[in-house]
N, C-alpha and C positions, 0 to 999 in steps of 0.2 A: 538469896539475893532478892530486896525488896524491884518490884516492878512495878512502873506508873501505867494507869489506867489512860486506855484510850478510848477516845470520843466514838470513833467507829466502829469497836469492839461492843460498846454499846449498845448502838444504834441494833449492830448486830442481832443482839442478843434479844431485844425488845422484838425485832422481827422475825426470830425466827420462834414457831412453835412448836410443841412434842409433835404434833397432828400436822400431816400437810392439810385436813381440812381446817387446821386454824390461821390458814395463810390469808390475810388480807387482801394483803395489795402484793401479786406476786410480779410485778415488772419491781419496785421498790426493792423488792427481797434479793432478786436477783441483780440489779446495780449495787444492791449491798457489800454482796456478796464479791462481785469483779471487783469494787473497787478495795473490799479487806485482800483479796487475793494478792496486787498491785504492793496493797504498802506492805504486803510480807517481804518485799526487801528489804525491808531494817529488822534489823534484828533486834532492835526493843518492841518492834511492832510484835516480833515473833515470841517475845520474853512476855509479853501479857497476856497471849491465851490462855494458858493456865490461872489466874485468876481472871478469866470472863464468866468463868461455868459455861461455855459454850461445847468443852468437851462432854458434858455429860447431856447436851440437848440433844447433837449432831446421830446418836446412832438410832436413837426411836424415832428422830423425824425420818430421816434417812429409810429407815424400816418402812414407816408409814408408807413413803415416798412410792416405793418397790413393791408394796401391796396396793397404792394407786394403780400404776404403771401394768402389774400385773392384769388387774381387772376390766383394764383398757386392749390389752394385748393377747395374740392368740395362746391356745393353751400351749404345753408343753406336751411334743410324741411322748408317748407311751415307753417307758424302760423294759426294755425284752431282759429275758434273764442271762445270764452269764453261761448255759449249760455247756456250750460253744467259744469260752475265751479263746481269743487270738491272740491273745498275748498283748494286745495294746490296753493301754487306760482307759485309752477313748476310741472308739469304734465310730467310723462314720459308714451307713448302712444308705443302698440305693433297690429300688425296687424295678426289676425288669415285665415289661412287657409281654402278652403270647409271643411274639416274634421276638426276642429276646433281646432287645432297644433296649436300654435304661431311662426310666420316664423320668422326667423333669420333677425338682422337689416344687410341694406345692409349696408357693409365696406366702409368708407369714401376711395376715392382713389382720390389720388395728380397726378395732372397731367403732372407738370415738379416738382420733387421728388428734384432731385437737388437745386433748386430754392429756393422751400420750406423750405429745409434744413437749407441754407443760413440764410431767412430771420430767420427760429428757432432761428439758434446759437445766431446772433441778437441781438434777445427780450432777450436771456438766457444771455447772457455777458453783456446787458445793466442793466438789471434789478437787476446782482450781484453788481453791482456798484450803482445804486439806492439804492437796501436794505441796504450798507452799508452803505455811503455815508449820509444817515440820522437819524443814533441812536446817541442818546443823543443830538441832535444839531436842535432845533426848527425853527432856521432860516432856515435851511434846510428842514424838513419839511416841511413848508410853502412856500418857493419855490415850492417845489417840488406839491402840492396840486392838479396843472390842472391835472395831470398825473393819478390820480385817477377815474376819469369817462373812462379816454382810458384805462387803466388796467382790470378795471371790466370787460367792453365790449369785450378787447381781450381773460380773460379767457375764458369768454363765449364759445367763439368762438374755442378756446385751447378743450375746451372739449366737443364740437361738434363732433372735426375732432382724438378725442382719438382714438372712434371707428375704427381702421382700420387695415387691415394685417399684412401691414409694419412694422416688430415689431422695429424696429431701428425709425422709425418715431413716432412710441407710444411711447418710451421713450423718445424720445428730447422733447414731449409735455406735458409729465411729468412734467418731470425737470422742465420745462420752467415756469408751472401751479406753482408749489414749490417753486419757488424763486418770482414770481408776487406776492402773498399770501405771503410770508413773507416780501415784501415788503410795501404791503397795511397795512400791523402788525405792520410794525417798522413808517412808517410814521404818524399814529396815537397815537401813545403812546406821553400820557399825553398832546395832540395837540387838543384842544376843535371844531376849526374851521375844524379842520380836520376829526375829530369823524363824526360833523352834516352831511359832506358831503357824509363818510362815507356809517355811518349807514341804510337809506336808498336806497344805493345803492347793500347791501350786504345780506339781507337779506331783506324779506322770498325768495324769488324766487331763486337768485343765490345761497345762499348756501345750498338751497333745492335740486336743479341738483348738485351739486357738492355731497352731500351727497346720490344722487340716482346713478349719473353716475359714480362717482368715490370710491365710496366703498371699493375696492379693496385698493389704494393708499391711505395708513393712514398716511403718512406724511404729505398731500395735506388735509387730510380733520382735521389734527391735527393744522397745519396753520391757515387753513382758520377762527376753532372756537377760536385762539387763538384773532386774529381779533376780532373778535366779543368781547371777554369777556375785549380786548385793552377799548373798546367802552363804557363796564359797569363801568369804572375806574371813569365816569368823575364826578366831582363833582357839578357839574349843571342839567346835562341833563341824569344821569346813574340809579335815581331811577327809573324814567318814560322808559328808554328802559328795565330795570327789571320788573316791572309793565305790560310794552308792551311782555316782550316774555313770560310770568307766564303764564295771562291770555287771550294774541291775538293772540299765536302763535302755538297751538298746533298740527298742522303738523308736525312743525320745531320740537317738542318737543318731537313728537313723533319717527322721524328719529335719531334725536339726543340719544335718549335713545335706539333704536336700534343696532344703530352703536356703540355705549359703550358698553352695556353688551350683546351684539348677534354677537361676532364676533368672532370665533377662532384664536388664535395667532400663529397655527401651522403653517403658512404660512408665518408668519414675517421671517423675516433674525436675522432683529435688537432685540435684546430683549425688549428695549423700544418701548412702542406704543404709538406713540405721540398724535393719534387721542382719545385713551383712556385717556390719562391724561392731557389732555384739557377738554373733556368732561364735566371727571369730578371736575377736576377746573371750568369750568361754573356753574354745579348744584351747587356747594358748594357755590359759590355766590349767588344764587339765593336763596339757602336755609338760609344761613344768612341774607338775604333781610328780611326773614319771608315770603315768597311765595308760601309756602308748599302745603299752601292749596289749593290758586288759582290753582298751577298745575296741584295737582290730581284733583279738580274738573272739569279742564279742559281737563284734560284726562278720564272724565267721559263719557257713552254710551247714552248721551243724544238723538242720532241720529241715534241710533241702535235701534234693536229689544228687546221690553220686557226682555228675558232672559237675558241681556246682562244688564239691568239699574240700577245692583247693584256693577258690575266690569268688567273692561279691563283688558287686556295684558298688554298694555299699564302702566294700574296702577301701577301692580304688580310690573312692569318695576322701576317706579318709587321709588316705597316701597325699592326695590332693592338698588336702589342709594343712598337714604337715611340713608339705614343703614347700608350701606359700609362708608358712608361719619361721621354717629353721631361718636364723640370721647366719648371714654370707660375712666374710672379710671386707667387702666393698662396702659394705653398711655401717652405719654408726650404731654403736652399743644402745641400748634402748633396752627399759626394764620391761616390757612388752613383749620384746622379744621371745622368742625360745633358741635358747642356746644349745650348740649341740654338748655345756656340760652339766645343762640340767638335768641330764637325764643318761648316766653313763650306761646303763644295758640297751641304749638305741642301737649301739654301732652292733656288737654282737647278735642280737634281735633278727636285724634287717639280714646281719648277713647270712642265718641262716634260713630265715623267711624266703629268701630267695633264692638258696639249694631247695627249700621244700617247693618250692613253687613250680621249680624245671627238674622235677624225680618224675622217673617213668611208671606211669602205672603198672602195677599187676596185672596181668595179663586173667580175664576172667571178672574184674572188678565190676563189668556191669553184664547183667544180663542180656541186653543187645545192646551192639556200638549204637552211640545216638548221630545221628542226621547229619549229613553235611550241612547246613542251615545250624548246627550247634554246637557243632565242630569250628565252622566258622567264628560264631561270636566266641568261642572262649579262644579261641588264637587271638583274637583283637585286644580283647579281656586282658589276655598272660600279656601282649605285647605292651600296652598301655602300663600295666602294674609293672612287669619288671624296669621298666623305663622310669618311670616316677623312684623306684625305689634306687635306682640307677642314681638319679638326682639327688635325694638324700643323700645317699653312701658317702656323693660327689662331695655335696655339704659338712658331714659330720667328719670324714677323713680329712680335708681341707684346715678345716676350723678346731677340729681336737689337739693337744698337744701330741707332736712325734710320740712319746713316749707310749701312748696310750694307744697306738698301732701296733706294737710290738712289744705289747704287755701279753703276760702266759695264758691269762684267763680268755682273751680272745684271739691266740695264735689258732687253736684249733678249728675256730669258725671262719676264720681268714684262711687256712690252709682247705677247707672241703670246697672253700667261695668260690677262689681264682679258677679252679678248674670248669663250677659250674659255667662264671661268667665267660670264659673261653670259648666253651663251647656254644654256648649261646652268640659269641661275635662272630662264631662262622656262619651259623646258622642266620645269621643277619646279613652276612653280605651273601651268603647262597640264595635268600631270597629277591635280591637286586641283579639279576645277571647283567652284565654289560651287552647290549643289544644294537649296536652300531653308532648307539649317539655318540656327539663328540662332548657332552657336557652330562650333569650326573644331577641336574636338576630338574624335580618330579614330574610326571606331567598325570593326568587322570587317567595316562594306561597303565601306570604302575602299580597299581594293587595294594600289597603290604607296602608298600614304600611310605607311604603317609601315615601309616599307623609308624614305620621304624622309624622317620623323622628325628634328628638329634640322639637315636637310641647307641649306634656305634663312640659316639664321639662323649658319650658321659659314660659308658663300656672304659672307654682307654682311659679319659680321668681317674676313675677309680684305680684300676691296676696299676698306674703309674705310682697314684697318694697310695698304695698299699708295699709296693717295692721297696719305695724308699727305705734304703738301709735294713734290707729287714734279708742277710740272707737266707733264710728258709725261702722266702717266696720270691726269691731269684732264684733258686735253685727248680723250683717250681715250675717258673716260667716258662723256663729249659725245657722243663719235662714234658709238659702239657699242650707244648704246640702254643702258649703266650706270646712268646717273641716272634714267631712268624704273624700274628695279626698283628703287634705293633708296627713290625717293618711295611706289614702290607696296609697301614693305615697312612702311612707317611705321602697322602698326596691329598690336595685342596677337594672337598666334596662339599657342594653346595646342601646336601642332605644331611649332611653330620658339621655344622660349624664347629671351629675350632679343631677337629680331628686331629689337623695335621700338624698342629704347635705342640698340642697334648701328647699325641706318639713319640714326638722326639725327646720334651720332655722325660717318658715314661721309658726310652731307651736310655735315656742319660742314667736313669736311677737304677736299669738293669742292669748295667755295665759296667756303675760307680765299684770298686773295689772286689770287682768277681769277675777272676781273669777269664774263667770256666765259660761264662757267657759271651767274653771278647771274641772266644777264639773259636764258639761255634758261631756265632753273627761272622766274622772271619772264615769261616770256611762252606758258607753260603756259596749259591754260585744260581745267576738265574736260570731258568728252569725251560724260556721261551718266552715268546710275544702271544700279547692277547690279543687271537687271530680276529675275533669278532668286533674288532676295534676298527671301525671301517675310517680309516687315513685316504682312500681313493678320492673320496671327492675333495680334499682338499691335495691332491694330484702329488699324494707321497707314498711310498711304502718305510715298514719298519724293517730294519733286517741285523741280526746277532750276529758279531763275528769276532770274536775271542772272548765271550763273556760282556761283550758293552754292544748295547743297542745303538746303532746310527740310524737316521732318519733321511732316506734318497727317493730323490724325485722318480714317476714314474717310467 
């Protein structure tokens, strides 16, 4: 397709030289440049850089630019050797004091500030013109392709020299980082050759430092993973990098889930956080891949201590994203979403993740019992985790076809589940003893109470979505001492919303067509009054008199 020559492209072209030392007039270069950036809104604008030759100027001036920049800017630390990998790409190293303080990193300082500046604005007006210069327009892209190994290498180096006082010079390096990264983003989109060269350049190591050194700047690391998920698009080679970050990358996986859900937003300006909702646009890819499991297992405590080899932070982390991301019946279909039938071994997975999660130790497993201090936190740990997974079940059993409840392939894990969860709902209300109040909402003497929050009442959820019609696990219910928590879940608790709809429910589906269950619920008989239930000060007692409690004044 022939393309007509533009005036500005021109102008362009005459000002920019291989050398940044053959920059004339660099205020000129750079309005040049803003204003080519501008009319990359048209897309015939964008149809004529391939014949400006400006693709073949852009990566030795660029070069130059970076060996300016360099010369002006402190060195680069010294690379220690690897004899001690951690297992990360990128290793961020602090140095402690005799007193064992971590000293502050020394502040990068530019040595002709002005110079530096120069070459900043530069890279920042060049690179607006690049980013735009190639959306939607493939031959552009592929021009543009050398340009990617010196982009890499210069953020690097961008976020090297972030560290510094100057605060006017921390932000042009910002910026600069922001517009390179979305550069990298726009030249791979849907660009295959462009991906390969990519992909390996960008991850684990570089966008491991960007997510260690640059935390703070959520635009810069909502870019960056934008990039990245640019890469999962492709139709060749996007299984095997989903594949590649599931289960070979759990550093990355690890920061990635940190810097999603561990970040306050009090600090934003912008209401949007970009690094947040990239994020979690990758997971959701990933989670529709059916990766689920790879993850957490690879966010598993394999290489941890004993305590720790039935859960991480980490996991939980994960659990988290998951079932922020499962879509609910009350939401509208969205291809975004994750579905709970993109990924049929979820429902099986969970349930048996969470027999293994409440199996009792062997007795002997560790060489001395560890600490109440770590005893504690893994009880908060297991509570938090089975809870969250509680809420999935809630989702995937909810939202899967009946059929796929009472399919063979997971009757077995349904059948080891209900007992587990059983027993875990006693152990949930044995932890709340009834203590004279008249109401059952928390207060800050309760203890586990605030960790069990909501935990009873997505408990009876589940058993109820797993009964349904399924008689094995009505006969089950029977067995295991189920039906006795359902009955005794059947009253309003401000700690468990919804409980009390959800039990009846989950009794209906006991009893639907399994007379077995009518007639032991039927031959129930109450057992006494809960004596700790102090009725006094509102001047009543309770009292049984042929199986029915009355309530008489004192």
């Amino acid at each position: 397709m022939a393309t007509t020559s533009s005036p500005l492209l021109h102008d362009l072209r005459v000002l920019l030289p291989r050398d940044v030392a053959g920059v004339q007039d660099a205020s000129l270069l750079l309005e040049t440049l803003e204003d080519s950036a501008r009319q990359c809104q048209a897309p015939a604008f964008r149809d004529a850089f391939a014949a400006s030759g400006l693709a073949d100027i852009f990566p030795t001036f660029l070069a130059s630019v970076a060996k300016d920049l360099a010369s002006h800017a402190p060195a680069a630390p010294a690379v220690q050797g690897d004899e001690e990998d951690d297992g990360f790409g990128y290793s961020y190293t602090a140095t402690k004091s005799g007193n064992g303080e971590v000293e502050p990193r020394v502040a990068a300082t530019f040595a002709d500030t002005a110079s530096a500046e120069r070459a900043i604005y530069l890279f920042l007006s060049s690179y607006r013109f690049l980013r735009n210069v190639c959306v939607q327009n493939e031959a552009n892209q592929t021009l543009l392709q050398p340009l990617l190994p010196l982009t890499l290498l210069q953020l690097e180096a961008h976020v090297r020299w972030m560290h510094t006082d100057d605060d006017v010079m921390k932000e042009l390096l910002v910026l600069s980082s922001q517009v390179m990264v979305q550069f990298v983003g726009n030249v791979v989109v849907n660009h295959e050759e462009n991906q390969r060269v990519l992909w390996p350049l960008l991850q684990p190591k570089l966008l491991e430092m960007l997510l260690v050194e640059c935390q703070v700047h959520r635009k810069l690391l909502g870019f960056a993973t934008a990039a990245l998920c640019n890469c999962l698009h492709s139709p060749t080679d996007g299984a095997a990098r989903a594949n590649e970050l599931a289960a070979h990358r759990r550093p990355l996986l690890i920061l990635l889930l940190q810097r999603c859900l561990m970040h306050g937003n009090e600090e934003d300006e912008d209401r949007v956080d970009a690094a947040f909702e990239w994020i979690v646009l990758l997971f959701q890819q990933l989670f529709q891949r059916q990766h689920t499991s790879a993850m957490y297992r690879s966010l598993s405590a394999s290489l941890l201590s004993a305590l720790w080899s039935r859960l991480t932070p980490e996991q939980i982390l994960l659990l988290r994203m998951l079932d922020m991301c499962l879509a609910t019946d009350d939401e509208p279909a969205t291809k975004v979403q994750v579905h709970a039938t993109d990924d049929p071994s979820l429902l099986p997975f969970f349930l048996s993740e969470f027999v293994a999660l409440h199996e009792t130790k062997d007795a002997g497993v560790d060489d001395a019992p560890p600490s109440a201090d770590r005893e504690a936190m893994w009880r908060v740990m297991e509570i938090e985790a089975s809870k969250l997974m509680l809420h999935i079940l809630g989702t995937l059993t909810t939202t899967l076809p009946p059929t796929s409840l009472t399919d063979a392939a997971v009757q077995a894990d349904v059948l080891a589940f209900v007992p587990a969860l059983v027993h875990q709902m006693h152990r949930a209300a044995a932890a709340r003893p009834v203590t004279g109040k008249l109401t059952n909402k928390p207060t800050d003497e309760d203890g586990d109470v605030d960790y069990y929050y909501g935990y009873k009442s997505a408990g009876i959820r589940v058993l109820g979505n797993l009964v349904h019609r399924n008689p094995a696990v009505q006969d089950l219910m029977r067995s295991c001492g189920g039906i006795e928590v359902l009955l005794n879940s059947c009253n309003i608790d401000e700690t468990n919303p919804m409980i009390r709809e959800w039990a009846l429910v989950a009794l209906r589906h006991v009893c639907e067509g399994c007379e077995a269950n009518q007639e032991y619920i039927k031959a129930l008989a109450p057992q006494g009054v809960q004596s700790n239930v102090d009725l006094a000060q509102m001047g009543a007692k309770a009292v049984m008199t042929d199986d029915k409690v009355t309530i008489q004044p004192l």
